[in-house]
C-alpha positions in Angstrom: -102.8 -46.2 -20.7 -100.8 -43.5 -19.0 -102.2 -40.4 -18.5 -101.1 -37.1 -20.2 -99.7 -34.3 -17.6 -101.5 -30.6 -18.3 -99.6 -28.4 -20.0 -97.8 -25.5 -17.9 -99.6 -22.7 -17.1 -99.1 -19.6 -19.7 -97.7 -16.1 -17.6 -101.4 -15.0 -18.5 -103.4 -18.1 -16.6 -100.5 -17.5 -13.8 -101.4 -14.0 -13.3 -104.7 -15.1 -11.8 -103.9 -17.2 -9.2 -101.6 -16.0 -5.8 -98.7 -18.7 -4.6 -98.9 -19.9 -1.3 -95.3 -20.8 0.3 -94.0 -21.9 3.3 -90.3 -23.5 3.7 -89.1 -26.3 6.0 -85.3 -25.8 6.4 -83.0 -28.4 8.1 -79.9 -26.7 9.8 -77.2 -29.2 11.0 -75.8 -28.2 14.2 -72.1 -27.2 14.3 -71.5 -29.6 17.5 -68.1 -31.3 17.9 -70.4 -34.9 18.7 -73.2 -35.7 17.7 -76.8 -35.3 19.3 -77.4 -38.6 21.6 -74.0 -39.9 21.3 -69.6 -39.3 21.6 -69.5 -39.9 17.9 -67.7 -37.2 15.4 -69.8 -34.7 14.1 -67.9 -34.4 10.8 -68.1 -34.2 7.0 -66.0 -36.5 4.9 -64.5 -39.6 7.0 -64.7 -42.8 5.3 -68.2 -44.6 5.1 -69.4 -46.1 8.3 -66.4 -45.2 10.8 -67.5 -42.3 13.0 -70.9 -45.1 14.4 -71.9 -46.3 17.4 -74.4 -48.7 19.1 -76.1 -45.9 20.1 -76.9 -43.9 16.1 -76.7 -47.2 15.1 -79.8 -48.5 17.1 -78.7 -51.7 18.7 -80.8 -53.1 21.2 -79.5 -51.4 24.6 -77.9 -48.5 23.7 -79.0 -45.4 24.9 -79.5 -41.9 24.0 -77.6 -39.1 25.8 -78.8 -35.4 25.1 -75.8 -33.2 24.1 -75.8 -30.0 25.6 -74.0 -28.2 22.9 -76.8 -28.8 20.8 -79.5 -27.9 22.5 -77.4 -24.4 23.7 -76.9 -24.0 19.3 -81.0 -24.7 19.0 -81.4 -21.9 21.7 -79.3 -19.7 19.4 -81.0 -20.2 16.3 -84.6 -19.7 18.1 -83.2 -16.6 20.0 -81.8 -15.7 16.4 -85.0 -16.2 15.0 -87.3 -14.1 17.4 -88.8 -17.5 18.6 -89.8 -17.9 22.4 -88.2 -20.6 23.9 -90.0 -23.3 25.8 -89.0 -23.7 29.6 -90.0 -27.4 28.8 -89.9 -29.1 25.6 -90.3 -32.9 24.8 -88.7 -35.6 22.6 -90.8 -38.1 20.6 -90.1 -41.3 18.2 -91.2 -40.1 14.2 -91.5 -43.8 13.3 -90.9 -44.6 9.2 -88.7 -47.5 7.6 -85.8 -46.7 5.9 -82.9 -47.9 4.5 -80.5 -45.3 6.4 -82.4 -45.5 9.2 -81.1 -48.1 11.5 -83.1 -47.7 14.6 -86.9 -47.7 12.5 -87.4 -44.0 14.1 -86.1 -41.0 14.2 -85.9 -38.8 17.5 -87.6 -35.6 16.7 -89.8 -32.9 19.0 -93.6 -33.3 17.6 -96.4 -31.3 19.9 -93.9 -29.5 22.5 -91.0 -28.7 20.1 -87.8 -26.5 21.7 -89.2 -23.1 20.2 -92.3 -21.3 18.3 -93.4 -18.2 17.4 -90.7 -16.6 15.4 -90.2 -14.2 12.4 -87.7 -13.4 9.4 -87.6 -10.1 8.1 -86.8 -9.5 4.3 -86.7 -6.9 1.7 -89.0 -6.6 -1.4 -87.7 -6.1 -4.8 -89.5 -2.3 -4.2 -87.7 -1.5 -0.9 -90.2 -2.6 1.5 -89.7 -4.7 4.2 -91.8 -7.9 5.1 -92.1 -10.4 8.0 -92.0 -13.9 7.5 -93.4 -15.9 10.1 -91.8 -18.9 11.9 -93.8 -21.4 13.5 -91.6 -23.6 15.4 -87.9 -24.8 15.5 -87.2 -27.9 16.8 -84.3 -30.5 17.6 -84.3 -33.5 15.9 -81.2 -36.2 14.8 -80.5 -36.8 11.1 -80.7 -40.0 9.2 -78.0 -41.4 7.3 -77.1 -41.1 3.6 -78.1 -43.4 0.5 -75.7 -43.5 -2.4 -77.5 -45.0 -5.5 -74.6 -44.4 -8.1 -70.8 -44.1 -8.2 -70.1 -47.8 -7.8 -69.4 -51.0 -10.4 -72.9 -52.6 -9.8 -74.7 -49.6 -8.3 -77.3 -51.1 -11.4 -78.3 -53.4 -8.9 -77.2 -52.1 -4.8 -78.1 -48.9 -3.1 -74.9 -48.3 -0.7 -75.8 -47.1 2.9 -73.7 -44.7 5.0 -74.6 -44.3 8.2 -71.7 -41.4 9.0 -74.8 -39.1 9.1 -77.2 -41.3 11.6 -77.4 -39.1 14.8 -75.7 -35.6 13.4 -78.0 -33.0 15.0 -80.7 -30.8 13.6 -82.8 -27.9 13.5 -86.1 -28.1 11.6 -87.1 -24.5 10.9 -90.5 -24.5 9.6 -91.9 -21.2 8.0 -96.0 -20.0 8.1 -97.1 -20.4 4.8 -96.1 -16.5 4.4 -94.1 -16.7 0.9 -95.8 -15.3 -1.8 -93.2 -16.0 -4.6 -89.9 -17.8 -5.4 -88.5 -14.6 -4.5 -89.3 -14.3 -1.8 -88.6 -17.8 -0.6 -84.9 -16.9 -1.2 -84.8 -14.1 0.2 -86.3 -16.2 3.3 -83.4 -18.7 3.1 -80.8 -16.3 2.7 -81.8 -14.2 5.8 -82.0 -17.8 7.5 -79.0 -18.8 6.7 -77.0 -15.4 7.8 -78.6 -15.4 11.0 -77.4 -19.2 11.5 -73.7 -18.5 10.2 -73.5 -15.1 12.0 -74.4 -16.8 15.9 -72.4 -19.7 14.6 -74.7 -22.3 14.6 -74.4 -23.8 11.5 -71.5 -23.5 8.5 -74.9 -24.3 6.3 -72.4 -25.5 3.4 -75.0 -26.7 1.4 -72.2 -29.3 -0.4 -71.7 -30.7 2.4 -75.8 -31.3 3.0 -75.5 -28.9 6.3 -78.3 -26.5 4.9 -81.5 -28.9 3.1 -85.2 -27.2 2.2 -88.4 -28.0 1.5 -90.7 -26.1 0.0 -94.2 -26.5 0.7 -96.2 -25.0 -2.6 -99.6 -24.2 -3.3 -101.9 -21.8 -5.1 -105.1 -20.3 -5.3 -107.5 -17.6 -7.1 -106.3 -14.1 -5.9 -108.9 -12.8 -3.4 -109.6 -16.5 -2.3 -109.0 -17.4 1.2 -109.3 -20.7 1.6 -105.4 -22.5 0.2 -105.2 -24.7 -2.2 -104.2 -27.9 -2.2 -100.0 -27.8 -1.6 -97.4 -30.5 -2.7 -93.7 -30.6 -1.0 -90.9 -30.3 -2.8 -87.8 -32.1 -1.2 -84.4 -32.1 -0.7 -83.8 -28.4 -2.6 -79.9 -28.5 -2.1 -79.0 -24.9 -3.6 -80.6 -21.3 -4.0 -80.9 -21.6 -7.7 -82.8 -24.8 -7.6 -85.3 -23.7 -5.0 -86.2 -20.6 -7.4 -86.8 -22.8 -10.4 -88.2 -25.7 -8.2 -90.8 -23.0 -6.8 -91.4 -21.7 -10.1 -92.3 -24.7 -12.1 -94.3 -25.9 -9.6 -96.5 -23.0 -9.6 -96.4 -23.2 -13.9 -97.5 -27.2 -13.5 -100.5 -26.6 -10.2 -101.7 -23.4 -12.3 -102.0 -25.5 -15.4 -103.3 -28.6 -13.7 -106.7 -26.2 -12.5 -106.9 -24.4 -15.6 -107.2 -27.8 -17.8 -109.9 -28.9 -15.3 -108.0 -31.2 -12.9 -107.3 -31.4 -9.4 -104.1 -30.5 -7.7 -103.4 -33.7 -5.5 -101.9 -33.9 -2.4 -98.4 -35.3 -3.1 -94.2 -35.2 -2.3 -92.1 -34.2 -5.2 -88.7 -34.4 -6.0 -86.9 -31.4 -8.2 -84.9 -32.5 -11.6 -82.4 -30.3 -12.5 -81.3 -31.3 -15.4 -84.8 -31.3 -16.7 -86.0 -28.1 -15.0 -89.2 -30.6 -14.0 -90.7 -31.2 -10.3 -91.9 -34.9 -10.5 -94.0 -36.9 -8.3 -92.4 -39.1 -5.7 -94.6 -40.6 -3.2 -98.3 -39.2 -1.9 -97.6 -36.7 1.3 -97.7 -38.6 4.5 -99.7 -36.8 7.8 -98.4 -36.8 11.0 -100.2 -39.7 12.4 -98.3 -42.0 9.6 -95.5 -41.5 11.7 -97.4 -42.7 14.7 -95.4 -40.0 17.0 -95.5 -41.0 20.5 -93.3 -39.5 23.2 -89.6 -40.4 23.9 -89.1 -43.4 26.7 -85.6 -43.0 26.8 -85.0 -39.2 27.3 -86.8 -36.7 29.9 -88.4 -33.4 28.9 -85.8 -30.8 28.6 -86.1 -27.8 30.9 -84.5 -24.9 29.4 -84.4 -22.4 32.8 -84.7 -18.4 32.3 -81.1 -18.4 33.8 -79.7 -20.9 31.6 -81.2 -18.6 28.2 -80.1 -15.5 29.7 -76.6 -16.7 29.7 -77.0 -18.1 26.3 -78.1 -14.4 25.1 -75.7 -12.6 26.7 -73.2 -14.7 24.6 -74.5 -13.9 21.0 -72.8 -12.2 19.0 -74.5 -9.3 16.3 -76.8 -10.6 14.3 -76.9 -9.6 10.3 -80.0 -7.5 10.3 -78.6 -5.5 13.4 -75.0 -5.4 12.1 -76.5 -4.0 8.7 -78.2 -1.2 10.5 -75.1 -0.1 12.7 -72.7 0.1 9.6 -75.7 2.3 8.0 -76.0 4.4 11.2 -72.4 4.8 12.9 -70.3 4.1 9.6 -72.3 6.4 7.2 -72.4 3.3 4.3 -75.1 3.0 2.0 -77.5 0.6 2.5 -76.6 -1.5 -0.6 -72.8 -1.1 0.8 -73.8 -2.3 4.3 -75.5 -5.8 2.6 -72.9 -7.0 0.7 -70.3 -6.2 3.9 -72.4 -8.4 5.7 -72.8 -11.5 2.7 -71.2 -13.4 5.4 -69.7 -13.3 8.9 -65.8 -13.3 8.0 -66.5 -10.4 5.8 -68.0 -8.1 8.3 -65.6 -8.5 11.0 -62.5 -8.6 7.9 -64.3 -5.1 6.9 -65.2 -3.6 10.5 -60.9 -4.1 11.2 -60.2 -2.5 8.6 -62.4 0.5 9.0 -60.9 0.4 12.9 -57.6 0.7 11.3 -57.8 3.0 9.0 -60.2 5.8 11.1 -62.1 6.3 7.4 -64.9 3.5 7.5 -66.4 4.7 4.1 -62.5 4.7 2.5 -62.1 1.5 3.7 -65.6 -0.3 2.4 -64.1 1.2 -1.1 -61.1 -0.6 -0.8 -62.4 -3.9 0.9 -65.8 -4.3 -2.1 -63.4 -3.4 -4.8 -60.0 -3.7 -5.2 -59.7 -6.2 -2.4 -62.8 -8.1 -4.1 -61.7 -8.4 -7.3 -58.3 -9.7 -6.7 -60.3 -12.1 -4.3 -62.7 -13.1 -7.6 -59.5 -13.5 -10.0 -58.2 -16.2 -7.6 -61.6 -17.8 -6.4 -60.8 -17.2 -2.8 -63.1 -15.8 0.1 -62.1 -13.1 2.2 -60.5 -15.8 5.2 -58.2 -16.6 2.5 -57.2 -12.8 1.5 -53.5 -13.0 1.5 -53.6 -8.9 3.0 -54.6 -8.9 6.0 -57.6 -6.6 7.5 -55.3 -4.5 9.4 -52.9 -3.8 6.5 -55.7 -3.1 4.5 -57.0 -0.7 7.5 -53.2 1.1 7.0 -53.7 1.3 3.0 -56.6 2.9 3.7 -55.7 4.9 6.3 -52.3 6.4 4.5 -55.0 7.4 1.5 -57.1 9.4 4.6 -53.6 11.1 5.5 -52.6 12.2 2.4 -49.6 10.2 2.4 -50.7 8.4 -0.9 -53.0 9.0 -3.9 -55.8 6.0 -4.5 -54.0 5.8 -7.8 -50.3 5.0 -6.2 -52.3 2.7 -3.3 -53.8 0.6 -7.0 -50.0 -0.1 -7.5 -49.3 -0.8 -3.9 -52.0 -3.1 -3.0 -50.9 -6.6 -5.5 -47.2 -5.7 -4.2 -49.2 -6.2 -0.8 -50.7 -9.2 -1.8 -47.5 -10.9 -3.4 -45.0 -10.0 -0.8 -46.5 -10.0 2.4 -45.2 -6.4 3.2 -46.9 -3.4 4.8 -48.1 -0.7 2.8 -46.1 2.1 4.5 -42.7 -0.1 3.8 -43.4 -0.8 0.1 -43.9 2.6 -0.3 -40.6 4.0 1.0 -39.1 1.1 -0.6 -40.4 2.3 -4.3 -40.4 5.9 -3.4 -44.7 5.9 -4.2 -45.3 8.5 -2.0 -47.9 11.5 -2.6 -46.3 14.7 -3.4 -46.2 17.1 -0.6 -44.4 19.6 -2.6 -46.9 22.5 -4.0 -44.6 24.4 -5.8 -43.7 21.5 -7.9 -47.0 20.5 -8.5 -47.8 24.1 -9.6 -44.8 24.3 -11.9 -46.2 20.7 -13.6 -49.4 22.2 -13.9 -48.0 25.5 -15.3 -46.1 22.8 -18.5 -49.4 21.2 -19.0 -51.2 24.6 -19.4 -48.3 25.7 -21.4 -48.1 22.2 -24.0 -52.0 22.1 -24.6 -53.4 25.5 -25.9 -56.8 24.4 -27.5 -58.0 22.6 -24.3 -57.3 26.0 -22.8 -59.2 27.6 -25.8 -62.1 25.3 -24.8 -62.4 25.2 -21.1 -62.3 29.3 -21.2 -65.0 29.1 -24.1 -67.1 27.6 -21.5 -66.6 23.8 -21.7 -65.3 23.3 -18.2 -65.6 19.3 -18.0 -62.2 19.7 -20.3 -60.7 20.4 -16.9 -60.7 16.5 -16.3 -58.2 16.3 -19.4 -55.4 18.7 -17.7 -56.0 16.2 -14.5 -55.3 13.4 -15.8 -52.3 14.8 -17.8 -50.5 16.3 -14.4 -51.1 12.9 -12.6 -49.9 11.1 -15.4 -46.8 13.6 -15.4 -46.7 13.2 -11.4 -47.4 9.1 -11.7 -49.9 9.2 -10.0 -47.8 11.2 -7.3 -50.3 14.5 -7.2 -53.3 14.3 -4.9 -56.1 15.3 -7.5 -58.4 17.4 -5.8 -55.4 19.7 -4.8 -54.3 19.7 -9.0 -57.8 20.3 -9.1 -58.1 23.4 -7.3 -54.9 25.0 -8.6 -55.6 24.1 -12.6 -59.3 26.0 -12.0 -56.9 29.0 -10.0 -54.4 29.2 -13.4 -57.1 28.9 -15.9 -59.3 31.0 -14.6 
């Protein structure tokens, strides 16, 4: 007779107990080849082409260590705040496996590339907290089982083995996480730091970002964990929050009804919103690692990761901080100009262009972004450049336009191709430069609306905004509108 599961904990029975998280994130490498062998490194060519003897583990063949890789694992660590090891070893992680050609997979076990690292987020209430990182290191991937999407797919599991040798980072987290929260915020800092040094794409579609999440929980106060079941193969943001979440609801639930929370790997169901249980967790000597006959230990000299530091370009974190400090943005301004790498160097051009940095975020988070959002593109597909944007911006700074001419300007921009300066000649949308004319609109507007001047002398002075927006609609938008401004408050009062 099968056994009933517990009900799910109620937020009242979760309340007493503290989550316990820690993350194990694989980052493919973005190497041209792949880590022992010449074969593509690519997404998408047709089932078992880009193989070898040597990722497909005939007797013979082998392994060559690619040096890209390992420079893009020094990256990530260095990215990371890990210390690298001067020597670090390879070792055989032996498991059978359908995709798994050679019976073992060519990890690092005791002396892995790096340890020691950290990941710094921010808490819902502003505060900042350190995540630790306990080691990062090199490993080759496995191939890919397809178990639908063909005629008799009822009765055959399809193997392709495109994937067998890609390289990887494993990134595995302390168990620091105290919520699901927090876990994302986690990944997302990870994966910015590994698209910023260009290490990884970490299109998670394409399988180049995959997480596990390691959950348990415990009586708050306690310090002893609790027992923790892995969640695998979390393959977006939104399903690692509600994986985490329900997992916490079903181990809360399983101690408050009496039972035991048992050691064990699950798999996440979307479509149910349900974690269920796959196979109990396996411990390192099921693997049976031993070290790596066919590859020597890797030195990794001083020299060699100096020169890999020196060629790093800003990470997030640091580029947030600089566009806070030397721009003037606010913080919330600075994170979303830094969601991803081709935003932040699309906005810093811009704000170089235009010599107003804080005119130019304006202009790049919201007009630029929602015309972006209306035609589902990202900012490497913005059909106005960074620089033209950076003159828009700029010819706003000068005075040579209003911001409500520039809002007609900008989709003639982004149809045509053109510069802003030319399309502004061409339709005659320049800012008026002529005070006397603008005084002499002004003086009409005065003249045509008596009760709003009735008002704003009676003391309501936020009328004021009505006479502005009656000369720049008389101006089209011509009038600069702190100079209407200054002289309506001069003839009014």
């Amino acid at each position: 007779m099968a056994t009933v599961a517990p009900p799910l904990a109620t937020p009242e029975q979760i309340a007493k107990y503290e989550p316990v998280i820690g993350l194990e994130v694989h980052v493919q490498l973005g190497t041209r080849t792949k880590i022992f062998c010449s074969c593509p490194n690519e997404f998408g060519a047709a089932p078992n082409t880009n193989v070898c003897p040597v990722c497909l583990g005939m007797p013979g063949a082998l392994p060559v260590l690619n040096k890209e890789a390992v420079e893009l694992a020094m990256q990530a660590s260095l990215a990371l705040h890990c210390e690298v090891r001067n020597t670090s070893i390879f070792a055989r992680k032996n498991y059978f496996y359908p995709d798994l050609p050679k019976g073992y997979q060519i990890s690092q076990y005791d002396r892995p590339v790096a340890e020691h690292g950290w990941v710094e987020i921010e808490l819902a209430d502003g505060t900042k907290k350190r995540i630790g990182v306990t080691r990062l290191h090199m490993e080759d991937d496995a191939g890919k089982n397809t178990h639908d999407g063909y005629r008799d797919s009822d009765s055959y599991s399809y193997v392709d083995l495109n994937r067998c040798g890609s390289p990887l980072a494993e990134i595995v987290s302390e168990p620091d996480m105290r919520s699901s929260e927090e876990a994302f915020q986690y990944l997302t800092e990870l994966k910015l730091a590994m698209q910023f040094t260009g290490v990884s794409n970490c299109d998670m579609e394409k399988g180049n970002l995959r997480c596990d999440a390691n959950v348990s929980v415990r009586l708050k106060g306690a310090e002893k964990f609790g027992t923790k079941a892995e969640i695998k193969n979390l393959n977006s943001f939104r399903f690692l929050r509600q994986a985490i979440d329900y997992e916490i609801a079903r181990q809360v639930g399983v101690l408050e009804s009496g039972g035991k929370v048992v050691q064990e790997t699950r798999l996440y169901n979307p479509d149910i919103d349900e974690t269920l249980s796959m196979r109990s967790k396996e411990e390192a000597h099921d693997y049976r690692y031993f070290p790596e006959p066919d590859l020597v230990p890797l030195q990794i000299s001083d020299e060699w990761l100096a020169r890999v530091k020196a060629g790093m370009t800003e990470l997030p974190a640091e580029r947030r901080k600089r566009f806070v400090e030397e721009y003037g943005l606010r913080e919330y301004d600075a994170q979303v100009l830094t969601a991803t790498r081709e935003l932040a160097e699309y906005y810093e051009e811009a704000a170089r262009v235009s010599g107003d940095p804080k005119l130019a975020a304006n202009w790049v988070t919201g007009d630029l972004a929602g015309m972006l959002k209306a035609e589902g593109k990202e900012i490497e597909d913005s059909r106005v450049s960074a620089a033209r944007l950076g003159e828009l911006a700029g010819l706003i700074a000068k005075g040579e336009l209003t911001g409500k001419l520039a809002k007609e300007i900008l989709p003639k921009m982004w149809e045509s191709g053109d510069a802003p300066r030319a399309i502004m000649e061409r339709e005659g949308l320049k800012a008026m430069s002529d005070t006397g004319e603008i005084e002499k609109i002004i003086e009409q507007v005065i003249a045509g609306n008596p009760k709003q001047v009735e008002q704003y002398k009676g003391g309501k002075t936020s009328v004021i905004q009505f006479f502005v927006g009656q000369v720049m609609k008389a101006t089209r938008g011509q009038a600069n509108p702190a100079t209407v401004t200054e002289v309506l408050k001069q003839k009014l009062g």
